[in-house]
C-alpha positions, 0 to 999 in steps of 0.5 A, a space after each residue: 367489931 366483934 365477930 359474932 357482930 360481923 357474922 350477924 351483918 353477913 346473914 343479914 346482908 344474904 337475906 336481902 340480896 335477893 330483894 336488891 337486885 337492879 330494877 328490870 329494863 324498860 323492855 320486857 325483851 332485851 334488845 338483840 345483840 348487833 354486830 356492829 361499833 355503833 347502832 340505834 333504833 328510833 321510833 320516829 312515830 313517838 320519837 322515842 329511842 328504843 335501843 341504843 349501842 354507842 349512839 353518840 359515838 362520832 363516827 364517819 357516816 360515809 355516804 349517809 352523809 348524802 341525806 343531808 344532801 338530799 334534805 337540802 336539795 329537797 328543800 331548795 325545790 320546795 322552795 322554788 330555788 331548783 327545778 327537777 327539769 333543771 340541768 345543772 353544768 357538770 364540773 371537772 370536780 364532780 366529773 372526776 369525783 371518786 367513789 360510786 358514782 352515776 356516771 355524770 357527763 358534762 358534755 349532756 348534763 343530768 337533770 336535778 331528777 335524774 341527779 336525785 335518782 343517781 344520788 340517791 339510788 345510785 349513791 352517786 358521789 358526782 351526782 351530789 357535786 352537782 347538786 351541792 354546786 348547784 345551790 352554793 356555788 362550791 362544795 365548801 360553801 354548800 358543806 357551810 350550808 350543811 352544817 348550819 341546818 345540822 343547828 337547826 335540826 339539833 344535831 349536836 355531834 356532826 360536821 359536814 366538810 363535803 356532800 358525798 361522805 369522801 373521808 375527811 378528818 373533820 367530817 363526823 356524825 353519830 348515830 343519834 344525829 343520823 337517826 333524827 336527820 333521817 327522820 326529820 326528812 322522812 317526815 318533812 319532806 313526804 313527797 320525795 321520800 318514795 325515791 329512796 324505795 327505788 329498787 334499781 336506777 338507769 342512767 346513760 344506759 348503766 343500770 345500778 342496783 339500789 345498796 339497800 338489800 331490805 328493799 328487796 327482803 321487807 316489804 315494810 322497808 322502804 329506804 333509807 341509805 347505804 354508806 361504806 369506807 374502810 374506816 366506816 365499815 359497811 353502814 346502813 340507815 333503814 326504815 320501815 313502816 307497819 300499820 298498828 291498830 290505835 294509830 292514824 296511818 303506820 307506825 315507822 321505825 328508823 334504825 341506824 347501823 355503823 361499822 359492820 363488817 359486810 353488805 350483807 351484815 348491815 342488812 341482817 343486822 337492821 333487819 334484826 333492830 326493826 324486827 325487834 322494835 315492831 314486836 316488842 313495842 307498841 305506841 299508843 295516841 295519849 292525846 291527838 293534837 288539839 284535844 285538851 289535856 287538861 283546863 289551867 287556872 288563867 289569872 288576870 284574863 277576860 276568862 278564868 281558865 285556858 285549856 291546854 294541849 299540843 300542836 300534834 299527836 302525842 304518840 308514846 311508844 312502851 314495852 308490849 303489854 305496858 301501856 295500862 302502866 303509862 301516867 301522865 303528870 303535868 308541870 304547870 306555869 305558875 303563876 299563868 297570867 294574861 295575856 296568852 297566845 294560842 300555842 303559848 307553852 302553859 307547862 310541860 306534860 311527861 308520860 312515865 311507867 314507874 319513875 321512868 320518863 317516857 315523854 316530855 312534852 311542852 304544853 300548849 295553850 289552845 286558844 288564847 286569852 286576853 287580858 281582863 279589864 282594869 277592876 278585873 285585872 287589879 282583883 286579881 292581882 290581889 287575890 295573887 298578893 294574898 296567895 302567896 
């Protein structure tokens, strides 16, 4: 290439850098730097991860692992399956369980209640031996138990070989998985999420401070669980509700912190997370649940047209100042043919700023549409016929 050539390419290619550089963040403000292997902040209100470092890295979750415990032993109660006046017997495993404990005595069993306060509060390791042989018998069967509602919920990176969080090789989970484990059980289980908010718990006359030191610096922090082993570091799961103007109720923050190196960075750190989420970020009800989102064309049915919307709010969480930005486009089922059931997904809708996906959620049939008659149904097959 002759050298005149070249030099032409080069000024040339100084004059766009400038206009090439790489698009900004969705954020207007970068996350903060956190001191830590791996850590995530969810809005649990949107579902939306609003930053993220490592969050599928498989790690030990340590006693964080106890939230699983706790969302079994919720759901066995809710179930009838275990009463809080029950007393479960203490074995020699969960007597002689290492670790932080509650100090379970089998000659005078705690109460499932009392249990749920020792575990959770407490972090106590015997008290979740109690409680796993409770509802399965063993430890090994109940960790068995533990995995298979992991399915459930979509964890796709963890496994459980106990109820405590004891190392174990084969016992890993990420971030991401901690994050929606935590919130599934924030939002399911309403009723027992206020025993993570207990600041200090008493039993057989040892009182035990709570490990989350947010409790005690947030007011907006009301749980969630403390986790610690030399391999895991010092980690954290907090979570902390704010109110917000456009939102029925508060809008809630999960942050899931791995691998710091003190008590009291873990603190700092999610503290950090929280912050930045609550003044960077604002979500914003698109839909409210059952308000049509948009009338579909409905072939073959006794009526034409089916309106569409969702089971929920859609709640979408966007950089500060963005929200004007936001657009929605739907992606239909074509062709959409009766019979439809209520709830039927019609489409997918998915809320964008720019190209970025914010949202994407299936779009729902909100009443359903029964077929046409036999003139009606064989018109429209025509109609169909002549379209394509």
């Amino acid at each position: 290439m002759p050298r005149s050539t070249l030099r032409s390419l080069l000024l040339l290619l100084l004059v766009l850098l400038p206009f090439a550089t790489p698009r900004p963040a969705l954020s207007q403000v970068a996350a903060p730097t956190i001191a830590a292997r791996s850590w995530l902040l969810l809005d649990a209100t949107s579902g939306q991860v609003l930053a993220a470092h490592e969050p599928d890295l498989k790690v030990e979750p340590a006693s964080l692992t106890k939230v699983m415990t706790a969302y079994l032993a919720f759901g066995a109660l809710r179930e009838k399956r275990l009463a809080l006046d029950q007393r479960p017997p203490v074995s020699q495993a969960a007597y002689k369980a290492g670790g932080s404990r509650m100090f379970v005595d089998p000659r005078d069993p705690a109460s499932v209640e009392q249990l749920l306060n020792g575990m959770i509060v407490q972090s106590g390791n015997d008290a979740s031996i109690v409680l796993a042989e409770a509802l399965a018998g063993t430890e090994e069967i109940f960790a068995q138990q533990m995995n298979r509602e992991a399915q459930r919920l979509g964890l796709r990176n963890t496994r459980f070989r106990n109820a405590t969080g004891l190392p174990d090789p084969e016992h890993y989970s990420t971030a991401r998985d901690l994050a929606t484990m935590a919130a599934r059980l924030i939002s399911d289980f309403p009723e027992y999420y206020p025993l993570y908010s207990k600041r200090e718990y008493t039993y057989n006359n040892i009182r035990q401070p709570n490990r989350n030191r947010l409790l005690a610096v947030d007011p907006s922090v009301d749980g969630m669980k403390t986790g610690h082993t030399e391999a895991a570091g010092y980690c954290l799961i907090a979570s902390a509700h704010r109110k917000q103007p456009g939102l029925d109720g508060e809008r809630r923050l999960v942050s899931v912190v791995i691998g710091a190196n003190s008590e009291s960075t873990r603190a700092i750190e999610s503290q950090k997370l929280l912050n930045y989420g609550f003044q960077n970020f604002d979500a914003v009800r698109v839909y409210a649940k059952g308000q049509p989102a948009g009338t579909y064309q409905v072939w073959k049915g006794a009526v034409d047209t089916v309106a569409g919307g969702f089971d929920s709010d859609l709640v979408v969480t966007v950089p500060r100042g963005q929200a004007e930005k936001m657009k929605a486009e739907v992606e239909r089922v074509q062709p959409l043919v009766a019979p439809i059931a209520q709830g039927q997904r019609i489409g997918t809708l998915r809320v964008k700023i720019e190209d970025r996906v914010l949202v994407e959620r299936p779009l729902l049939a909100l009443a359903a549409v029964e077929p046409a008659g036999w003139f009606g149904r064989t018109w429209d097959g025509l109609r169909m016929m002549l379209s394509k």
